[in-house]
N, C-alpha and C positions, 0 to 999 in steps of 0.2 A: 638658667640654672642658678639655683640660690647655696649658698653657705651657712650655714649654722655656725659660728664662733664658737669656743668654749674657750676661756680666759683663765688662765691658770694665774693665782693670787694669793697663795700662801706664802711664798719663801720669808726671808728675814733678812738677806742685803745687808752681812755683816763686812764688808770689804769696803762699803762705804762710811762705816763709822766714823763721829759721833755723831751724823746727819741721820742715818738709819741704825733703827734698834728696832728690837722685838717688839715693844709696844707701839712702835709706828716707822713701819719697815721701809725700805727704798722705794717701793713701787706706790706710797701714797704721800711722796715728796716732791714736790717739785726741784729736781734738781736741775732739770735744763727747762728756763722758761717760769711762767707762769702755773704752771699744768703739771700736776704729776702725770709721772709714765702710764698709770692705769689710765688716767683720764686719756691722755692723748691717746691710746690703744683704743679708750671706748667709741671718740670721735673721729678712727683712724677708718674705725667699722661703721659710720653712716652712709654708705654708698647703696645703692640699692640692691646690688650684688648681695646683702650680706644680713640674714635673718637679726631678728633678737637675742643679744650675746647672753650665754650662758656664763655665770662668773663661778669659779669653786676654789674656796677659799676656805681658812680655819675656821673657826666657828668668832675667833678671838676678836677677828678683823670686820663682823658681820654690819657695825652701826659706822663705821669708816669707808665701808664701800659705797653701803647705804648715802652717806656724809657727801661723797663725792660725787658720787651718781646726780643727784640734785645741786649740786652746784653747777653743773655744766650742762642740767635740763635732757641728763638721759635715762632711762632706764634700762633695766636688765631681770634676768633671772636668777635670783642667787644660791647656790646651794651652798650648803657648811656641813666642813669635814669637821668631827668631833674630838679626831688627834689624827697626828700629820701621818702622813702614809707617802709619801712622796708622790711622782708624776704617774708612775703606773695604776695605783687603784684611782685618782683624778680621770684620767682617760676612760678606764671602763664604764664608770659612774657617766660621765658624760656622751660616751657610747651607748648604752642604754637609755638613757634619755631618749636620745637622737633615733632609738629602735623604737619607742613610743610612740612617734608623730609618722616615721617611715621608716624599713632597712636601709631604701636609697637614698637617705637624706645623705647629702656632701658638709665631713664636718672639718672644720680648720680647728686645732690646738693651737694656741697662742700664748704669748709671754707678757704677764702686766706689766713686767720693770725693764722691755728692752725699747728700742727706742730707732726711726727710720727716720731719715730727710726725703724720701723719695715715694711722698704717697701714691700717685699716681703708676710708678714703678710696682709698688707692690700688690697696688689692686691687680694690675696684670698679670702679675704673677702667680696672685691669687687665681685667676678665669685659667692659666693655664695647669696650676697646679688641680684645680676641680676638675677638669675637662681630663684629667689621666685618673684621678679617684676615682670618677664615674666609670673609669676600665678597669678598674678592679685592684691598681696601684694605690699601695701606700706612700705617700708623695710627700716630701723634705724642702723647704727650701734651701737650698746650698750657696752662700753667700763668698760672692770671688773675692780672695783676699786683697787687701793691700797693701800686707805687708804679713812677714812670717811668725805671726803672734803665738806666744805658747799658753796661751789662758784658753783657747777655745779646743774642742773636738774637730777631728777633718773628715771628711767626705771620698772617698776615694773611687770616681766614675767611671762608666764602664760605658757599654754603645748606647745609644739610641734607643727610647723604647720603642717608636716606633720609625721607618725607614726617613732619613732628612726630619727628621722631628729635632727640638730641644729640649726633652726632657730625655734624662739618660737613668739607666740602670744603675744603683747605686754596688758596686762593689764593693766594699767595705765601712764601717764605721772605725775609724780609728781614734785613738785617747790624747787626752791633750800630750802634746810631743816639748821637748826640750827645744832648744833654741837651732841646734845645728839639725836636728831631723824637722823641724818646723820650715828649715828653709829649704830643704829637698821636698816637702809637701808642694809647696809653693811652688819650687821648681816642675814640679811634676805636674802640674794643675788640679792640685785636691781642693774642695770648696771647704770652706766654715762649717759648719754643722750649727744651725742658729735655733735648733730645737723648737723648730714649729713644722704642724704635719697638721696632710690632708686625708681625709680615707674615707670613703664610702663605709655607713654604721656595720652594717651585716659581713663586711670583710675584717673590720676592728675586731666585732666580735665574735666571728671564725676564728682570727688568728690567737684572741685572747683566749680561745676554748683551745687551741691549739699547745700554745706557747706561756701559758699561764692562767692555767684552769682557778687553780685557787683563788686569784686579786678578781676572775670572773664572778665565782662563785660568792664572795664577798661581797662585792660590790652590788649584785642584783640584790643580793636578801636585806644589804643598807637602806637599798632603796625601796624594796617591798614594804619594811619596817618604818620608813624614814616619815616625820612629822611636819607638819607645817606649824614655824613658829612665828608671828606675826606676818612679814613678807618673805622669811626664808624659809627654805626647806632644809629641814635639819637631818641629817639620815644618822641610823641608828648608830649609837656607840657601839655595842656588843659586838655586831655583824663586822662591822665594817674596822677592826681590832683583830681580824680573821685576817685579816689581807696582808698578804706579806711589804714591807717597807721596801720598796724596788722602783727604779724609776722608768716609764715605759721605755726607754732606751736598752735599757737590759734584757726587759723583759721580752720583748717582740719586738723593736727592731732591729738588733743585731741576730736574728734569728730568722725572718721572714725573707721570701724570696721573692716580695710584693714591693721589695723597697724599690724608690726611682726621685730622683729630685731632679726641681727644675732650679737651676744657675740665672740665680740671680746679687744684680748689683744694687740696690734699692739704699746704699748708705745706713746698713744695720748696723748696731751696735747692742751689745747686751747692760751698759752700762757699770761694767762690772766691778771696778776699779776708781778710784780719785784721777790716775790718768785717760781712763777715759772721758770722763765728766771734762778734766781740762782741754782737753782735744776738744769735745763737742762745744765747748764756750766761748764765745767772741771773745778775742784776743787784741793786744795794740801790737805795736811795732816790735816791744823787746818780746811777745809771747807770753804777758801776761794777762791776768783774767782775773776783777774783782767782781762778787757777790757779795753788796751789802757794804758794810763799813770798815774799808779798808783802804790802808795810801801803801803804794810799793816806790822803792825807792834805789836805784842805781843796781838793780838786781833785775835777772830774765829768767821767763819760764817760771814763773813764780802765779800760782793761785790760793786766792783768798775767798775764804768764805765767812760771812758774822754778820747775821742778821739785827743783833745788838750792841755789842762792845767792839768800840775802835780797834784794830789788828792791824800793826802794820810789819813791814817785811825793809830792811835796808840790808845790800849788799849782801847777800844770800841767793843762790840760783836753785835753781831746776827744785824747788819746794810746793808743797802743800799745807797752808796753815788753813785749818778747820776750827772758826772759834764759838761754841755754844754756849749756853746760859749755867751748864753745869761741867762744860772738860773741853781742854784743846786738844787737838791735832795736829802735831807737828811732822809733818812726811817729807821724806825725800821721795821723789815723784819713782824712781829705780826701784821703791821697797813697796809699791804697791799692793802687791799678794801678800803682805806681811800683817795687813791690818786684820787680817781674820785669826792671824795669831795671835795677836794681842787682844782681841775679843774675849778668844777663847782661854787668855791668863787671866781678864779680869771677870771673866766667871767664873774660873776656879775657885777667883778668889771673894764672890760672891759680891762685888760690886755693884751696888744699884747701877749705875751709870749703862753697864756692859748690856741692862736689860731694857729700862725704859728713860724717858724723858724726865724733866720734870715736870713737864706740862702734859698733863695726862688727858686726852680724849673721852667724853661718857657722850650717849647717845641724846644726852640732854643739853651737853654744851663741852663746858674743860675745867677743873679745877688746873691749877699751879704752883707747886711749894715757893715759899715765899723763905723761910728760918725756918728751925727745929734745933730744938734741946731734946734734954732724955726724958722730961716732962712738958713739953709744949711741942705744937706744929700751928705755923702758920701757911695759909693758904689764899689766894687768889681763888675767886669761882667767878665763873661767869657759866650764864642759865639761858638760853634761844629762849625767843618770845613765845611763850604758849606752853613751853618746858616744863616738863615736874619732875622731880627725881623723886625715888620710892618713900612709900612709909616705912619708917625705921625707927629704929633704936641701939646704942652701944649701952656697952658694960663699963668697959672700963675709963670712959673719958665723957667729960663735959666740953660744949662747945660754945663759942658767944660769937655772933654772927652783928655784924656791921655793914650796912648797904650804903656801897660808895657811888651807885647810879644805878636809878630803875625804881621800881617799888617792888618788895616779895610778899610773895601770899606763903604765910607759917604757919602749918596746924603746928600744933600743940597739944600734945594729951585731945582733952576736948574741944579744945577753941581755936581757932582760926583769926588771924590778927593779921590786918597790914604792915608792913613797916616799909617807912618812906628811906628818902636820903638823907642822911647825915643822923639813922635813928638804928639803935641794936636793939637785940634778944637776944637772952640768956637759956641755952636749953641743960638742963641738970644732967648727970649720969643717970640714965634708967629713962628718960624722957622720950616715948614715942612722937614723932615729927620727921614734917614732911616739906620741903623746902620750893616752891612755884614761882613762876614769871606773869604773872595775868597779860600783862604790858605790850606793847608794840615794838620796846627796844631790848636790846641787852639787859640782863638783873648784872650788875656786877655786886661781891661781896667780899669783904676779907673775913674769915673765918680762921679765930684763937681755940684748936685744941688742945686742953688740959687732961691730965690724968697717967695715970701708971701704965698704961698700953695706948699707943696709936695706932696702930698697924691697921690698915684698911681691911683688913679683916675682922674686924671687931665693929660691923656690921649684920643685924640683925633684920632683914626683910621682913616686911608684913603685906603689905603688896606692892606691885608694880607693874606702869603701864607696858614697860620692856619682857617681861617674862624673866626675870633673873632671881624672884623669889626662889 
């Protein structure tokens, strides 16, 4: 019996902030390890158990999957959603797929930002979670507490599905609980609810035609519609803006009578918090935990994180200092569900920070803001070897570019010029160019934007190898 994956990859991993933002979310971070969470998921799924993983993500995040997929030498299939729809239309879209190849394909939903110690454990759980899909059960993994956390959804179990078996009837989903009804969960032996499911295609999309005819209806005509845009499959905007925002939690499984998980201890975690990341972190003696450059000092329970700038911590406990290139993080490790509120203040308040980095990912490498006035931007670029970013042109700004390693190849209007290191070019407002790496190494550049508007908008495509004209 094989598995079909389907990798769910959109969220935004705002409770991890300033580490995850929008422009480069928790699940393409390495927060534990060398390996972001998606990576570890993707290599979590090389067992032979387990088809070609389907990945369905924003459209936003399409050249970051791509990105990381080839770092770690794997591939996938990627589909992009064209605006978020939460976990329910992601499910059906992946359902139907999974009806293309077979009804009886057996498909696993999965999380790219949670996170197991126990691979071995989960593959098992996985052969036993298939082996109840293939009867017709929509199957949960249900993770045994350890303790009475009120951040997760509980499980609440019923007999056996079948006689001495261990996989049980799931009686109830219940909502994340407060602190005192979290410990009678526990007491009563409810599982986690870690939002991953298995289910035979043809029973998904029974119950989706059941239980949520419309995110069904949506979903197929997305994908009747849907394009192939370089190596992704884009599915249509219009169709798939039909579908209602609902997560398949609501949608069908708190509704179906096909629910059943199997109980498992596999060391899950959803990552979802600073205090969980410090939990997952090797630790010394007093319980602390540095990433990157930081000294702790006569203080316990204390995690650091600064990939750059010195942060240190004296005589202060149970904290979170978080130090990036553009905002810190100072947590009391107790106020952990709180950092999604302060996200959501400094979006109100319309804060770069709240949304992206300053080191901005493109499919051709990263630029980096380096300063900015209300008439200049300076910037860091760095270009992959064999890299081109599109032909272009702004309006409102002139740019003069400085290569500090590599050699770039620069159209220009008409002409096409090397420039080595330690050698610039000037491109005027109005100047169509196009910026290349011929090279074997890195191009790095510092690029001085002048003019009355910088706004990365004030880009004019003419073409491009990406499709973003």
């Amino acid at each position: 019996m094989k598995i079909l994956p389907i990798i769910m990859c959109g969220g935004s991993g705002t409770r991890v902030w300033p580490e995850s933002r929008e422009s480069r979310p928790k699940q393409f971070i390495p927060l534990l390890g060398s390996r972001s969470t998606f990576q570890t998921a993707i290599e979590t799924l090389t067992d032979p158990l387990f088809e070609t993983p389907i990945v369905i993500s924003n459209q936003d995040y399409r050249f970051l999957i791509a990105e990381q997929l080839q770092e770690i030498g794997r591939s996938a299939h990627i589909v992009l959603e064209p605006l978020r729809r939460d976990s329910g239309p992601a499910v059906a879209v992946g359902t139907e797929l999974a009806m293309e190849t077979d009804p009886k394909t057996i498909v696993a939903v999965l999380a790219a930002d949670h996170t197991l110690r126990d691979r071995g454990g989960f593959i098992a759980s996985c052969r036993e979670a298939a082996a109840a899909a293939a009867g017709g059960h929509i199957v949960t993994l249900g993770i045994k507490p350890k303790e009475p956390a009120t951040g997760y959804g509980y499980i609440k179990t019923g007999k056996a599905v079948v006689d001495n078996g261990t996989v049980l009837k799931v009686e109830a989903f219940v909502e994340k609980p407060d602190a005192p009804t979290a410990a009678a969960y526990v007491a009563a032996g409810h599982l986690w609810n870690a939002g991953n499911f298995f289910f035979r295609a043809d029973i998904m999309e029974e119950e989706l035609r059941r239980f949520a005819p419309a995110i069904l209806e949506a979903a197929c005509d997305a994908l009747a519609k849907a394009r192939r845009d370089l190596d992704f499959l884009l599915l249509d905007k219009e169709a798939f803006a039909r579908a209602p925002k609902i997560s398949i939690d609501y949608a069908v499984m708190e509704h179906t009578q096909r629910a059943a998980v199997v109980p498992a201890d596999i060391g899950w975690s959803d990552v979802g918090t600073w205090a969980a990341v410090c939990e997952l972190s090797q630790r010394d003696a007093n319980g602390n935990s540095v990433r990157g450059h930081g000294v702790v000092m006569d203080a316990r329970n204390v995690h650091i994180r600064s990939d750059e700038n010195l942060t240190t911590v004296v005589g202060v406990d149970n904290v979170v200092v978080v130090t990036t290139e553009d905002a810190v993080l100072v947590l009391d490790r107790a106020h952990g569900d709180k950092v999604k509120q302060l996200v959501d203040r400094l979006k109100s308040e319309n804060r770069r920070e709240a949304f992206e980095h300053k080191r901005s990912h493109r499919p051709w490498g990263y630029y980096q803001s380096v300063d900015r006035g209300s008439r200049y931007h300076v910037k860091r670029i760095v270009v992959k070897p064999g890299a081109r970013l599109s032909l272009q042109k702004h309006l409102h700004r002139a740019e003069h570019w400085i290569v500090v390693r590599g050699t770039a190849e620069v159209t220009r209007n008409d002409d096409v010029v090397l420039v080595h290191e330690n050698e610039s070019i000037y491109l005027p407002i109005g100047t169509i160019h196009r910026l290349a790496n011929p090279g074997k190494i890195d191009l790095e550049l510092i690029e001085v934007q002048t003019g009355s508007y910088l706004g990365e908008d004030d880009i004019v495509r003419l073409e491009d190898v990406y499709n973003r004209v």
